[in-house]
N, C-alpha and C positions, 0 to 999 in steps of 0.2 A: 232095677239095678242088680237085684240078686240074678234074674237071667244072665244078663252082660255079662257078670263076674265070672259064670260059669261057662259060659260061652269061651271069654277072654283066656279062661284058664285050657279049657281045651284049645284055645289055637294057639296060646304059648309053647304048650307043650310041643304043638305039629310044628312050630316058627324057631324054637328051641332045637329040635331036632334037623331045622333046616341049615340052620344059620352054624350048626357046627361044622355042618359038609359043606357050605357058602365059603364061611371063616375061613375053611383051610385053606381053601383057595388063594385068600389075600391075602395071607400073613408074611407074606414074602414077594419082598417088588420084584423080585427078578422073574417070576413066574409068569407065563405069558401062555393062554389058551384060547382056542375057537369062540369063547365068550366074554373075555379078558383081556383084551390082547396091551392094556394098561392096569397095570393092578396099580391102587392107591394106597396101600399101606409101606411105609418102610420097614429096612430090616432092624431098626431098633424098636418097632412098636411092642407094645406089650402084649402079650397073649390073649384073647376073649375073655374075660369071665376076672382078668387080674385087674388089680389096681391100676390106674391111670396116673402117672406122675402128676401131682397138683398144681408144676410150675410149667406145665405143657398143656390143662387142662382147664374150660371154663366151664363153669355149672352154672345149669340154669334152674329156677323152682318158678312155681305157677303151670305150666302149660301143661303136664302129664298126671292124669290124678290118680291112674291105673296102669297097668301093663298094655301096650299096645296091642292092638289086635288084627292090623295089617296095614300096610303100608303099600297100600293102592292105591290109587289115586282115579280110579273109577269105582271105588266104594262109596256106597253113601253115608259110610257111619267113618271117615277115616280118622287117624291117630292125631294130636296134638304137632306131636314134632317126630318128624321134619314137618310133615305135610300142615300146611294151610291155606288152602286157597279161598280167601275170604276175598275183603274187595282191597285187601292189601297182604301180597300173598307171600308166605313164608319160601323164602331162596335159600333155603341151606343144601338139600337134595335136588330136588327136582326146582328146574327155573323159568321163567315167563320170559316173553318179548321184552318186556319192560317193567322199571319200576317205580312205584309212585313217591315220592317225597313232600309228604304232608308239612314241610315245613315253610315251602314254595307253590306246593299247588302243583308240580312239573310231572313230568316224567322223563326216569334215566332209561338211556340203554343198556341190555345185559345181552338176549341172544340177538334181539332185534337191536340194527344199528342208528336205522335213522324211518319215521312214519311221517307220511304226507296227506293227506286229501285231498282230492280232486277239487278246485272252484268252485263245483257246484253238492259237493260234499255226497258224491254218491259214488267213490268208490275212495279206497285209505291203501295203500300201497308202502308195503314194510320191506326194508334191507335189511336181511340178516347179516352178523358178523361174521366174515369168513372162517375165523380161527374158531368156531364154537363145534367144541366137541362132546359128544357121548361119554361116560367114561367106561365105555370097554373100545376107545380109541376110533367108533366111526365120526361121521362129520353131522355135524345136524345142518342139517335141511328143506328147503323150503317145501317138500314133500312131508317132510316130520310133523311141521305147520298145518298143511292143508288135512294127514292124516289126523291129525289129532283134532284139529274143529269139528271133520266130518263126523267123528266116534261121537259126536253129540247133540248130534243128525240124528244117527244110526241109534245108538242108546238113550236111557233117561240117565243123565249123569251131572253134577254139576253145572256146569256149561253147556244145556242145554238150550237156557231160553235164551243166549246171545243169536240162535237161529231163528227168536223174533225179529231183529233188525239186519240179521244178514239174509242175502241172497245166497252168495256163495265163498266160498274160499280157494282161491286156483293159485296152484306155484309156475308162476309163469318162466322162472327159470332155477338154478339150485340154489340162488340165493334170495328170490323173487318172489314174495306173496301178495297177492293181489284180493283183497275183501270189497265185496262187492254187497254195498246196502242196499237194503230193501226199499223199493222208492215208495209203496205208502206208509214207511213207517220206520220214515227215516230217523236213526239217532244217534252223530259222530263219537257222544259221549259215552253211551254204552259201548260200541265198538274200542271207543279208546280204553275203559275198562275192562274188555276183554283182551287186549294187549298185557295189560301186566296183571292180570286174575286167572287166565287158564294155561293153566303149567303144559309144557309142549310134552310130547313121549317120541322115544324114538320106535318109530313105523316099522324097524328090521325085527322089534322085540316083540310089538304088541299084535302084530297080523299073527307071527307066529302061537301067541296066545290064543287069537282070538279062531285062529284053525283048530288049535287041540282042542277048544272048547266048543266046536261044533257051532263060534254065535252065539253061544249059547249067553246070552247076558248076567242071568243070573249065577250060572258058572265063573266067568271073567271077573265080575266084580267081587267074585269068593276070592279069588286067587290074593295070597296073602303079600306077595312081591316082596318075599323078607331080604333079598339081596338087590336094591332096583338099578336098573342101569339109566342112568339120570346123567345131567352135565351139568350139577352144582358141584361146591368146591367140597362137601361131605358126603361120606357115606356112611351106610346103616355098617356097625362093626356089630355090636351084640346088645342083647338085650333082657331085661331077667324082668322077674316081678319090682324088682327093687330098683331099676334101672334100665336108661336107654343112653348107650353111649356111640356118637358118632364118628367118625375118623375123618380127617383130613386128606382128600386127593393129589396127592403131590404133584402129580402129574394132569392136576384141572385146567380147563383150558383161558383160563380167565388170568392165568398168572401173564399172558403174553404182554405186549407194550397199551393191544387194542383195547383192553381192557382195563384192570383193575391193575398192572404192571408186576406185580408180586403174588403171594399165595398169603391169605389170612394166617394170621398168629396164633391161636391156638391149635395146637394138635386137634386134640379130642374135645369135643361137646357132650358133658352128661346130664341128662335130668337125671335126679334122683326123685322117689315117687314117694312125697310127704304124705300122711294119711289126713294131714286139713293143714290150713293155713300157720296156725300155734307153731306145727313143728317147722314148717318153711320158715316162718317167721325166727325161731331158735336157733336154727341153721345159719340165716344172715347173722344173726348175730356174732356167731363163731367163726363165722367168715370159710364157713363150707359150702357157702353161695356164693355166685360174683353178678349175677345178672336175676332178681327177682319181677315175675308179672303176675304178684296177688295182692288183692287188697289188706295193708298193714298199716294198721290205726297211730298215730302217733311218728310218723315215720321220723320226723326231728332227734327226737330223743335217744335216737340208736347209736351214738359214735359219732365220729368225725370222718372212721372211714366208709360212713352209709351216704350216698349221693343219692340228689334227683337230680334229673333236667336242669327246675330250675330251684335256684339256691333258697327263695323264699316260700311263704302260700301263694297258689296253691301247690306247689311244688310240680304236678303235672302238667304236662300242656294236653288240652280237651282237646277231645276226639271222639266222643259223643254225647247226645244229649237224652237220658231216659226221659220219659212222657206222662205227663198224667191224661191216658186216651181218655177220650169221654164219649160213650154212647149219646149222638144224638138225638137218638129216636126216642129215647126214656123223653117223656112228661116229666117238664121243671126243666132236664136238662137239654132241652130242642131247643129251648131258648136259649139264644148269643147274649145275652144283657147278663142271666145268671152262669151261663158259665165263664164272660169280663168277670162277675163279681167272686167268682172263688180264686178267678187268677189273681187277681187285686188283694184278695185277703191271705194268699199264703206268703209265709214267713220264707222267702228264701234265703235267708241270712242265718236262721235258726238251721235250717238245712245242710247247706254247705257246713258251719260248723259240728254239729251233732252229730249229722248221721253219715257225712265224709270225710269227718275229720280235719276239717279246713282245705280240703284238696278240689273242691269246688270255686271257682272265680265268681264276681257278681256278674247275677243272671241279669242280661240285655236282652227281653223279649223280641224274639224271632224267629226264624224257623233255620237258622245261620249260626254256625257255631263262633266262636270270637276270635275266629284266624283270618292274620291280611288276607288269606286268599280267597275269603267267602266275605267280610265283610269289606272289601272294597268291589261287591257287586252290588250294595245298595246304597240310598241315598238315607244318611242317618239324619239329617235334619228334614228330611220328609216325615220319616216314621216316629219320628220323637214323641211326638204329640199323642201317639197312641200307645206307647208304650205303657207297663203297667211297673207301679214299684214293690220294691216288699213288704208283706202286712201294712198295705191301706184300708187297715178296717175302716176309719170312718170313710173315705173312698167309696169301696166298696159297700157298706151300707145304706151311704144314699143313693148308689145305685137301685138296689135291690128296695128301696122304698120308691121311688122315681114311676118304678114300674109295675107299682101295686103290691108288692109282694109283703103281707103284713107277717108280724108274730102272733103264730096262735097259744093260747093256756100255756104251753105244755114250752113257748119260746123260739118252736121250730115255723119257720117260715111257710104261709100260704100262697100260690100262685095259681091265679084260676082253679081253684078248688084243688088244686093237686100240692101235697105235702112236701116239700126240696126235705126229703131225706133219702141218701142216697149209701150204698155200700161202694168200697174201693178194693180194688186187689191186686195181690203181685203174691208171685210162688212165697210158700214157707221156710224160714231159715237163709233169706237173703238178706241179711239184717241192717245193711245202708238203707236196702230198698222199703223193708219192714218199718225201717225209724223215720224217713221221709214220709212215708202215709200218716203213722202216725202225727205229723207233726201236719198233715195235710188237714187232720179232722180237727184237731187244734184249733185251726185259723177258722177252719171254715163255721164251729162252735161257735166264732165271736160274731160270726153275720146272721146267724139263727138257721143255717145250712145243720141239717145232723147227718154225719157221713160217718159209718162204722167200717172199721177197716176186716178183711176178711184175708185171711192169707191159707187158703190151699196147698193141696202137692201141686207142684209145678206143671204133671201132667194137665188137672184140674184148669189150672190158670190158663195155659196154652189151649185148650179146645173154648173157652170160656171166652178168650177172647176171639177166636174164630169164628165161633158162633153167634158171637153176638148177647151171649148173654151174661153182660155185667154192665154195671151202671159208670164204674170210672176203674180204668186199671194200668197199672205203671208196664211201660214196653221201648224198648229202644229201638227206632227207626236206625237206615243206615248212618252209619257216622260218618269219618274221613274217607275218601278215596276221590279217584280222577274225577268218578261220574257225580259226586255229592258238591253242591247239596240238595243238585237238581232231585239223584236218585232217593234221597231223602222226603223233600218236599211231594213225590209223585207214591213214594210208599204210605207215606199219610194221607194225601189230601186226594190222589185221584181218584175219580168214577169208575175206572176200568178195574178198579179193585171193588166196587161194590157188588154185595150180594145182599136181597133180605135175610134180616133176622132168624138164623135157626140153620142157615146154610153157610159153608166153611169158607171164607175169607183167609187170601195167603199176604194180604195188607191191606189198608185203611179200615183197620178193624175198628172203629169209630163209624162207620156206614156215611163219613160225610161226601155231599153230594154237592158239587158247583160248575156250572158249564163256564164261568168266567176260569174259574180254575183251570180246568183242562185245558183252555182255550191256549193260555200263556205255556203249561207244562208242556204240549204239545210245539210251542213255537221257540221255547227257550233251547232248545239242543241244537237247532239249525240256524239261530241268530250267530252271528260272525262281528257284528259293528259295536263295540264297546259301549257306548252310549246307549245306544237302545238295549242291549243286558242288560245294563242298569236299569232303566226303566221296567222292561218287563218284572226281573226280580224284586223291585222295589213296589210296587204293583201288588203282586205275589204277597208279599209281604203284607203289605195295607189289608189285603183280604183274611190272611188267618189270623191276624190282629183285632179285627173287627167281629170275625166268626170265630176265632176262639176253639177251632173242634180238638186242640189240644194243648195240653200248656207245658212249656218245657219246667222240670223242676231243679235240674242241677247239671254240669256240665262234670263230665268222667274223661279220662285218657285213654286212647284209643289201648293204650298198654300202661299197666302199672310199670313201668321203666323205673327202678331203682336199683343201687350199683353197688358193690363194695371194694372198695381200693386198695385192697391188704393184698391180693396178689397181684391181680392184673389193673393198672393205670391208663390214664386216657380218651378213658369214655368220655361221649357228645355230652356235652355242656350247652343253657345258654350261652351263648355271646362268644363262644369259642371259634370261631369262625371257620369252622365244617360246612354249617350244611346240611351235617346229616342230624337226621331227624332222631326220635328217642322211641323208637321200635324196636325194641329190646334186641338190637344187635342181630336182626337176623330176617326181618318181615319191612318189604318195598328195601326201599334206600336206605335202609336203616342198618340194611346188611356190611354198610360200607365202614360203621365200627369196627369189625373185627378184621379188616386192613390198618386200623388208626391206634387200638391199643396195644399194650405191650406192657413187657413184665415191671412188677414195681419196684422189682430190688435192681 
């Protein structure tokens, strides 16, 4: 961290000194230049470095913990915001084909206007929106498209491994892209996830980069892009240690009819950069936040003008599920019976309250998180019967006697000569995740399991799981997005993630091994007939049920989405009949908040 900070500090300074000579540029809409030729600021904006009027301005807390340290988008270390191109990617700058609305399962149009696949699902053919512009006023086009897949061809960059399932990317006319899947290894679902995950660039900016820098890859992805020319509705205006504020496009192209028909409501976007959650948290209070994504204990308690989502517990809607992995290779824990009997013996009730504060829903074992759009892929009166409840100690202990497993002297259980005590971990100073283990050893105490929790630097935790060497460790698989919960199910359970013990694992850190598995994960992306999804998924299901290689422990939201209403009103509600999802206004569909609120006076 001490590197980073000194790193970060040097390239403030270089991004500081950029963004003054950038700045001048904008600060005046009538200004038009060879690079420019639409400038986004009006001439009422406030000057760099001043105040931003508060009744023009939405702040956000959670997402920036530091000073940014570029805002490239072929970095591999890039900023919180704007930039996120997770598997639901932030659209405030730079924008995707599409975007996902985890409230539906769907995906909306932004630059792409409408995606098809062929019959036989081997090639996806995207229409871009004709009105979609650059903001230094070029057109984006389906060469911008095909250029920017290629750069991940060409480079190791995020969006690299979508060129596991594509062949190719051709614009077969300016508004015409044509993806073309790989026929052994075909997957419409990942392709569909790289539709609204890999932020498009415009091809007239980045060749010209990719010329000065001789290719040079490692040069390019230095390039700190403090002024970016992007076709979101913001842009980068300034930014200090204390802050990153963004400006409004007036002239984005999104305001047309084709689109979004007007220009979002607030001017300026700022984080400010809390030094931990306490002062975020203080901030809400004061109502010098309007859009909070950290975890804040007690959120009830805050006022009347603090919202969530939804109006009761858990007040989030889930969006992912952390894991209690479990090394099957460890002796005691190769066996599926004892690791049924630890699932059976945790408390997930004590959980969710304790260590989430009530923001956890009751846990439905599956590999499915509890949204229409995943669970109506299985058959719930199939898998009932295997489902497990919370703290079934007696349950779970005639399990674990069923199959020999006695108490020795000491109370801790024998299985074939090998002792079920076991160590658990997750990084130090995550303290939901620290309090759920603990409450893991708890349970598993009452079945004569002795599991002692171990909480490392997180660097520690993260090779520890790659390598294979720990007994049980909390880790979050994907959560929401297009490709999930397939992309989920295949980061846990597939073989193509396997490596022996000692070698680096980039998922199924659990080393579980099943050819019935693969079998379905490989068939479920190209099944099309409804009924038989069901089946297969439900299938799927019956098997990590049964084999156990991980157990979910609590469900999280994909964004802590908490609001305050003292300036700006409106925000997505349940049952408000939006639509839109609660992605803190600005990440998939979620962006289409800040079309919907408006001032509170």
């Amino acid at each position: 961290m001490k590197f980073r900070k000194i790193i970060s500090v040097i390239l403030v300074f270089l991004m500081v000194s950029l963004l003054i000579v950038g700045c001048g540029n904008n600060s005046n809409s009538n200004k038009t230049s060879e690079n420019d030729k639409t400038t986004t600021t009006s001439e009422t904006a406030v000057k760099p470095g001043e105040a931003t009027p508060r009744n023009e301005t939405l702040y956000i807390s959670g997402l920036q913990w530091g000073p940014p340290t570029t805002f490239n988008p072929l970095s591999p270390s890039q900023t919180s915001l704007p930039l996120s191109a997770t598997s639901i990617a932030r659209e405030l700058t730079y924008e995707t084909l599409f975007m996902y609305n985890q409230l539906d399962g769907k995906m909306y149009p932004l630059l792409g206007k409408t995606y098809q696949f062929s019959p036989d699902n081997t090639v996806c053919t995207v229409t871009l929106n004709p009105d979609a512009k650059w903001n230094d006023g070029e057109k984006v086009t389906a060469d911008d498209v095909a250029y920017t897949f290629e750069l991940g061809k060409k480079y190791p960059v995020s969006w690299s491994s979508n060129w596991n399932y594509l062949d190719s990317v051709t614009a077969k006319d300016e508004t015409t892209v044509e993806f073309k899947l790989k026929s052994d290894n075909k997957n419409p679902l990942m392709v569909e996830e790289a539709l609204e995950s890999v932020y498009i660039l415009p091809k007239h900016v980045w060749t010209k980069i990719e010329e000065k820098d001789n290719n040079d890859f490692s040069k390019i992805s230095s390039e700190v892009n403090a002024n970016p020319v992007a076709s979101g509705p913001y842009k980068v205006y300034y930014y200090d240690n204390s802050k990153v504020v963004l400006i409004r496009d007036d002239n984005y192209w999104g305001k047309t009819p084709s689109m979004w028909g007007k220009l979002p409501a607030p001017k300026y976007i700022v984080h400010n950069i809390f030094k931990d959650n306490a002062a975020g948290d203080t901030a809400l209070r004061q109502n010098q936040v309007d859009v909070s994504q950290q975890f804040t204990p007690n959120i009830q308690t805050f006022g009347p003008n603090i919202k969530t989502y939804l109006s009761k517990p858990p007040y989030y809607m889930p969006g992912v599920i952390p894991w209690l992995v479990i090394n099957v290779t460890k002796p005691g824990l190769d066996n599926p019976n004892v690791r049924r009997a630890i699932a059976m013996a945790i408390d997930y009730d004590k959980i969710a309250k304790n260590a989430m504060s009530g923001y956890s829903g009751t846990m439905s074992p599956s590999l499915m998180l509890p949204l229409d759009s995943e669970q109506k892929l299985i058959d719930q009166n199939q898998l009932a019967p295997l489902q497990w409840k919370s703290n079934d100690i007696a349950g779970a202990n005639a399990l674990l006697d069923s199959i020999g497993a006695k108490k020795g002297p000491d109370g801790i259980r024998v299985l074939n000569g090998q002792k079920l005590s076991f160590k658990v971990e997750c990084p130090t100073g995550w303290s939901d995740w620290n309090a759920a283990l603990e409450i893991v050893t708890e349970s598993c105490k009452e079945i004569g399991i002795n599991v002692q929790t171990y909480f490392p630097q997180q660097s520690v935790w993260n090779n520890d799981m790659q390598t294979g060497n720990f007994d049980m460790g909390m880790y979050s698989y994907q959560g929401i997005g297009i490709s999930s919960p397939w992309a989920r199910a295949y980061q846990a359970m597939s073989s193509n993630g396997y490596v022996p013990i000692g070698q680096t694992a980039y998922f199924n850190y659990g080393r579980y091994k099943n050819s019935e598995v693969d079998t379905l994960l490989n068939q479920i992306p190209t099944i099309t007939d409804e009924n038989q999804l069901k089946d297969a998924w439900t299938k799927l299901n019956e098997i990590y049920l049964k084999e156990v290689p991980m157990i979910g422990l609590m469900y999280r939201p994909a964004d802590f989405y908490t609001v305050n209403t003292s300036v700006w009103s409106g925000f997505p509600v349940e049952g408000d009949g939006t639509n839109i999802p609660p992605n803190i206004c600005m990440d998939g569909y979620g962006i289409a908040a800040l079309y919907k609120i408006h001032s509170s006076k």
